[in-house]
Structure formats: structure tokens, C-alpha cells
C-alpha positions as CSV (number, residue, x, y, z in Angstrom):
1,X,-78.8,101.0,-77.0
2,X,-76.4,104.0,-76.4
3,X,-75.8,106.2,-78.8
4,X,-72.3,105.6,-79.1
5,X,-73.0,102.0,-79.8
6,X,-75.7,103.4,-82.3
7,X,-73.2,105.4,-84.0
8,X,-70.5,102.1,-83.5
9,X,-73.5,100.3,-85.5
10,X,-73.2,102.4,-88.6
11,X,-69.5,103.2,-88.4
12,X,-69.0,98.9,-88.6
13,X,-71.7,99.2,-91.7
14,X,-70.1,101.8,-93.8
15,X,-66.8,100.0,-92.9
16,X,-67.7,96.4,-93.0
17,X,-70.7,96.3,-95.6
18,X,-69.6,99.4,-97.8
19,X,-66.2,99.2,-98.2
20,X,-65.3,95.5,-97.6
21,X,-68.1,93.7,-99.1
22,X,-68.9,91.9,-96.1
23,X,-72.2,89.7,-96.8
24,X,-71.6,88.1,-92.9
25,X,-71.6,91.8,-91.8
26,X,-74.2,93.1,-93.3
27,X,-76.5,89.6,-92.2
28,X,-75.4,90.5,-89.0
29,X,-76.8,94.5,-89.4
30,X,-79.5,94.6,-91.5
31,X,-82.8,93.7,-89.7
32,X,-85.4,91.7,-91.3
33,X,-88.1,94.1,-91.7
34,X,-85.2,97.0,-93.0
35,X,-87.1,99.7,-95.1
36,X,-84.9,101.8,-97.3
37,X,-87.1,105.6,-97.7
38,X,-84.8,107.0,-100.2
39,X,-85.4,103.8,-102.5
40,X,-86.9,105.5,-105.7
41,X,-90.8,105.1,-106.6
42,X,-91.7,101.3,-107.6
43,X,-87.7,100.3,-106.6
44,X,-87.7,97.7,-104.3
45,X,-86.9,99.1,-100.9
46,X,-85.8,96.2,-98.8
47,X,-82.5,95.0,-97.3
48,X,-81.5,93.1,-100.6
49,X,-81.5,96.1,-102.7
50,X,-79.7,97.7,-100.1
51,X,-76.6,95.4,-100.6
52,X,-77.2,95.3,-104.6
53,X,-76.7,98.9,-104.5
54,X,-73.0,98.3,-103.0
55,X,-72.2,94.8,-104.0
56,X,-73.6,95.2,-107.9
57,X,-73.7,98.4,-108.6
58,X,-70.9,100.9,-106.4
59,X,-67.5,98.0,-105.8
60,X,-67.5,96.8,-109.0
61,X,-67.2,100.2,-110.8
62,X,-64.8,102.0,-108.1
63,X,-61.4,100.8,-107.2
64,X,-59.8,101.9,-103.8
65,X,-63.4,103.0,-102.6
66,X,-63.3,104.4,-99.3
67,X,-65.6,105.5,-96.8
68,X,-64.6,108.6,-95.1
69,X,-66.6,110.0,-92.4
70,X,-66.5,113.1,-91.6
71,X,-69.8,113.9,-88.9
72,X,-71.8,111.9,-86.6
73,X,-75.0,113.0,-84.9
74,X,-77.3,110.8,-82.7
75,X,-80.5,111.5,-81.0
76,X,-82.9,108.8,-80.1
77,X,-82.7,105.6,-82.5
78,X,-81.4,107.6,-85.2
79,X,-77.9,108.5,-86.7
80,X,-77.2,111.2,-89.0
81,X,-73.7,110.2,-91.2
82,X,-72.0,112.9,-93.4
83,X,-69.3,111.1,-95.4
84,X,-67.6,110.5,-99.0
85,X,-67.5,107.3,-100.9
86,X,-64.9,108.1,-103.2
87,X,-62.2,106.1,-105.5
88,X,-61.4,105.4,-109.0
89,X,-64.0,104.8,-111.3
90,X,-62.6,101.6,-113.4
91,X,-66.1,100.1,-113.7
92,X,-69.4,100.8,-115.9
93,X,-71.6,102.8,-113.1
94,X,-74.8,103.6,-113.9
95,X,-74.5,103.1,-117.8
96,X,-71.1,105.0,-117.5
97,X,-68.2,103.1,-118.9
98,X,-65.0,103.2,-117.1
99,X,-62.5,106.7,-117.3
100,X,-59.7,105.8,-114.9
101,X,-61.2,109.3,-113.0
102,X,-61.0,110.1,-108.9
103,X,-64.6,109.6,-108.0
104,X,-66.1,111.7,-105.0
105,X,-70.1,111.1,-103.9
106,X,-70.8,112.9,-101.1
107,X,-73.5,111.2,-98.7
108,X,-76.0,112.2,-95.7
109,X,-78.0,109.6,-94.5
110,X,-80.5,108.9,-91.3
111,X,-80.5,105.4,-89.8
112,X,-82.8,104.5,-87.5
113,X,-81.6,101.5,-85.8
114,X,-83.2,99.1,-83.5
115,X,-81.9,96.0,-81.7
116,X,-78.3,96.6,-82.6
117,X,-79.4,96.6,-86.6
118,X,-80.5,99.3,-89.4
119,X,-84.4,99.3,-89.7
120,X,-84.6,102.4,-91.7
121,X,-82.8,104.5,-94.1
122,X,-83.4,107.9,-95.6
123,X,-80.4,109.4,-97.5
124,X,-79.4,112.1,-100.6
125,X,-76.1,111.6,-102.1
126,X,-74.1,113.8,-105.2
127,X,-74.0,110.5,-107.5
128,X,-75.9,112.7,-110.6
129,X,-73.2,115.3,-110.0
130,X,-70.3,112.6,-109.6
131,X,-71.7,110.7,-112.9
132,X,-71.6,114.2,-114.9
133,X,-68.2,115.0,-113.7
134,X,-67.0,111.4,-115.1
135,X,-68.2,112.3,-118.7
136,X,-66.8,115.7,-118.3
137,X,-62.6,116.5,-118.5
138,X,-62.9,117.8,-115.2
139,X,-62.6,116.0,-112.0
140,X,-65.3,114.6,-109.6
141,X,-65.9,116.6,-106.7
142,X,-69.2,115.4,-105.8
């Protein structure tokens, strides 16, 4: 696979899966054997969780949410994404009830993809700062 189909793989994800809610999609990305590395000790780490973390926990609690990338960088299998998930927060997130607020989190994350699908994930992401932000009169800037 090129890496401008690798990159096209992740761009379709974050639009697709992330922002659309597209189970078919994310079938369709997410291989089999997908290992999430940035899954927390004793969190499960597979594709299912994955999708819970966007389907359960992220859509419900922001409206508008958006995807924006901003950098791409490919070498090999991997992809390195810089981007912003970012909306209104209208839904409990993460034991934070709604506030109506603009809600930035700023993302980098490393896929390593193989066969046209994601088979590893390592990422780091301003959702602490976003969450303080929310209970705080100021705005969220990740």
C-alpha cells in the first residue's frame, strides 16, 4: 500500500468512523487482530473498545463534533495524524454533565495499518484538559 492510500485509510476513519458513526466503515477498517497501545492498564485494548470510545462515550456527549485535520505524516505502515475533535458538549462525558460549552481535544495518533485496515494504535489526546475547561467558566481550548 502507498502512503497516500495509507494516509486515504485514516482520513476515511476519522471521517467515516469518528464523525459519522459509521459501524459498516469502521467493519470495513478495523482489522481483526487491531491492538489499541494507548488503551489504559487492564482496559480492554481491542477493536470493540475502540468504537465504544466514539460510539458510547465521544457522539453522544458532543453535538456538531468535527474532525479537523490539520498534519499528515507517513513513513512505512505508519500514519502520524495531528487533529481536533471539537463541538458542543451537550452530553455527560466522562462523569461531566452537559454545559452547552465549545469543546476542543486536541489529538496525535500513530496507525500502523496493514492490508488497507488499522492494526495498531498509539495516541495522547488534551481530553483531561478539555474536561477541566468544561467545569471551569472559561472556554475549552484543549
Amino acid at each position: 500500500m502507498s502512503i497516500t492510500d495509507a494516509k486515504a485509510v485514516v482520513r476515511r476513519f476519522n471521517r467515516d468512523v469518528i464523525e459519522r458513526g459509521d459501524r459498516e466503515a469502521f467493519d470495513d477498517l478495523m482489522s481483526p487482530t487491531f491492538i489499541n497501545r494507548s488503551a489504559p492498564p487492564g482496559a480492554p485494548s481491542d477493536g470493540e473498545s475502540m468504537w465504544d470510545t466514539f460510539d458510547r462515550v465521544l457522539r453522544p456527549a458532543i453535538a456538531g463534533l468535527t474532525v479537523t485535520i490539520h498534519d499528515q505524516i507517513a513513513e512505512g505502515d505508519k500514519v502520524t495524524t495531528r487533529k481536533t475533535i471539537s463541538g458542543t458538549h451537550h452530553g455527560t462525558l466522562v462523569g461531566v454533565e452537559p454545559t452547552g460549552k465549545p469543546i476542543r481535544i486536541d489529538v496525535i495518533d500513530i496507525v500502523r495499518i496493514e492490508d488497507g485496515r488499522y492494526a495498531e494504535h498509539w495516541g495522547i489526546n488534551t481530553l483531561p484538559t478539555a474536561l477541566a475547561s468544561l467545569q471551569r467558566d472559561e472556554p475549552s481550548d484543549g
